[in-house]
C-alpha positions as CSV (number, residue, x, y, z in Angstrom):
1,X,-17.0,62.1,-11.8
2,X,-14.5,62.5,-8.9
3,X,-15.1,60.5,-5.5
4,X,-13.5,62.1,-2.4
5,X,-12.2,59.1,-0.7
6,X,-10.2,58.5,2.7
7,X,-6.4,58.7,1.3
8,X,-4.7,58.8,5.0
9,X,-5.6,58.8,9.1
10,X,-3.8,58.9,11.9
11,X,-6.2,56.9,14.7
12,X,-6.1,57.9,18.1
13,X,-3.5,60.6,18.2
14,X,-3.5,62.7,21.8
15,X,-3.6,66.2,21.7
16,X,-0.2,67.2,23.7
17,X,-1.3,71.1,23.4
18,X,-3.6,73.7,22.1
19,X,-2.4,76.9,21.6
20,X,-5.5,79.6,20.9
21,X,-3.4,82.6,19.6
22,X,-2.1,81.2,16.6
23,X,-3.5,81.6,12.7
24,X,-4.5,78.5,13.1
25,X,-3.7,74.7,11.8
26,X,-2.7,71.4,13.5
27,X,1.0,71.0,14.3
28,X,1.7,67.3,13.5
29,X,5.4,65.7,14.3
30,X,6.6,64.9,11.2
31,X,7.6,61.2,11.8
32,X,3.6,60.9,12.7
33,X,3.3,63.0,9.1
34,X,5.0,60.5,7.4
35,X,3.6,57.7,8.9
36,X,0.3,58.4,7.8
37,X,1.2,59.7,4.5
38,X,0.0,63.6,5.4
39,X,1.6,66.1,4.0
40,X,2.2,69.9,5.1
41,X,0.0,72.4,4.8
42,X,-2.7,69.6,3.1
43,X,-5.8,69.6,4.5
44,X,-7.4,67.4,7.2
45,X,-10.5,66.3,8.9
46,X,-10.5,66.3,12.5
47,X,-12.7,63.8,14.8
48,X,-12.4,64.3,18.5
49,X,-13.6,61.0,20.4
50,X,-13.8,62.6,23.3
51,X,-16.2,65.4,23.0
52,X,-17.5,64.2,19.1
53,X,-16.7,67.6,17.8
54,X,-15.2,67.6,14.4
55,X,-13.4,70.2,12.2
56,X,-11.2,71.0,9.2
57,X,-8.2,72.5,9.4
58,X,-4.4,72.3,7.7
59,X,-1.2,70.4,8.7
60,X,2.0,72.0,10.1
61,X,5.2,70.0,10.6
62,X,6.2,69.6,14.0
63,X,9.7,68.6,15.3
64,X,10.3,64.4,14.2
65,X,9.8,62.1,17.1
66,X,8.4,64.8,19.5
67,X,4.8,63.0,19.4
68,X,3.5,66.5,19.6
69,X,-0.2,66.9,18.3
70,X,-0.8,70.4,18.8
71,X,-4.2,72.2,18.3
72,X,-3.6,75.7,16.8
73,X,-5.7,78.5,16.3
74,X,-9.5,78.7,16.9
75,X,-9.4,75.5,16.7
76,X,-8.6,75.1,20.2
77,X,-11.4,75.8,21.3
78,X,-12.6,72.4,20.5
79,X,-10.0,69.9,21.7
80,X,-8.3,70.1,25.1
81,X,-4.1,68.1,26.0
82,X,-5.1,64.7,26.4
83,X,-7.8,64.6,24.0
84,X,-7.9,61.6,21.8
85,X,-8.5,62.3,18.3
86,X,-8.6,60.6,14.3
87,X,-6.8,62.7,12.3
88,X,-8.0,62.0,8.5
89,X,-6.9,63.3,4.5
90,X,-8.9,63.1,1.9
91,X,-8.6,62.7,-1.8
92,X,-10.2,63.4,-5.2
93,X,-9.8,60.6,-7.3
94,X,-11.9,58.6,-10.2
95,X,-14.0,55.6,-9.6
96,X,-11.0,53.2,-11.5
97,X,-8.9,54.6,-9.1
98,X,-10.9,54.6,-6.1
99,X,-10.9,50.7,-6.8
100,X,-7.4,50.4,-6.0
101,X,-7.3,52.6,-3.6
102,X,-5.6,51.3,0.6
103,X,-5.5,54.1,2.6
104,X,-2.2,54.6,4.6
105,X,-3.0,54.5,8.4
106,X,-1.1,54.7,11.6
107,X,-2.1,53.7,14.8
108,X,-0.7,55.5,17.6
109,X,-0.7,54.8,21.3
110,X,-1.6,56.9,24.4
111,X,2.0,59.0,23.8
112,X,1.7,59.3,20.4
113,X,4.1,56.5,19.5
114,X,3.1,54.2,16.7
115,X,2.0,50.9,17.2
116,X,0.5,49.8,13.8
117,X,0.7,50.8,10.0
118,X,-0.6,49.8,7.1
């Protein structure tokens, strides 16, 4: 049996952007990326505190140490620029692994700048 299990957030990113006409996706600057331990083009869960709307979407790279957090796509349509959001990745993963498991989080302040990691 596989549990799908928190493997990286990124807590209280602001949105900086949306940008409706787009295939869609989040675009993430990659020293926020990195941070968190999200990759590109893997798969996230989106929670917006500010309207508690939630959706799944996939990780673009934006430009290192930009603090953009763009929403891309139809997406849009359910976060608006100053938005705070949690940004989280799952993973698949056995129960013995599971166990061991500490996900990687980063804590970001109101201009996207980090202020705690673990």
């Amino acid at each position: 049996m596989l549990l799908k299990v928190l493997k990286s957030k990124l807590h209280r990113a602001r949105v900086t952007d949306t940008k409706l006409h787009y295939p869609g996706s989040i675009e993430i600057d990659e020293s926020l990326m990195q941070a968190a331990g999200i990759l590109p083009y893997e798969s996230v869960l989106i929670a917006n505190l500010n309207n508690g709307k939630r959706f799944e979407t996939y990780v673009v790279r934006g430009e290192a140490d930009s603090g953009d957090v763009v929403i891309l796509g139809a997406a849009a349509q359910l976060a608006s620029p100053g938005d705070i959001i949690i940004i989280m990745a799952f993973a698949y993963c056995t129960p013995g692994e599971a166990a061991g498991l500490a996900p990687k989080v980063a804590v970001v302040d109101e201009k996207n700048r980090i202020v705690k990691q673990r």
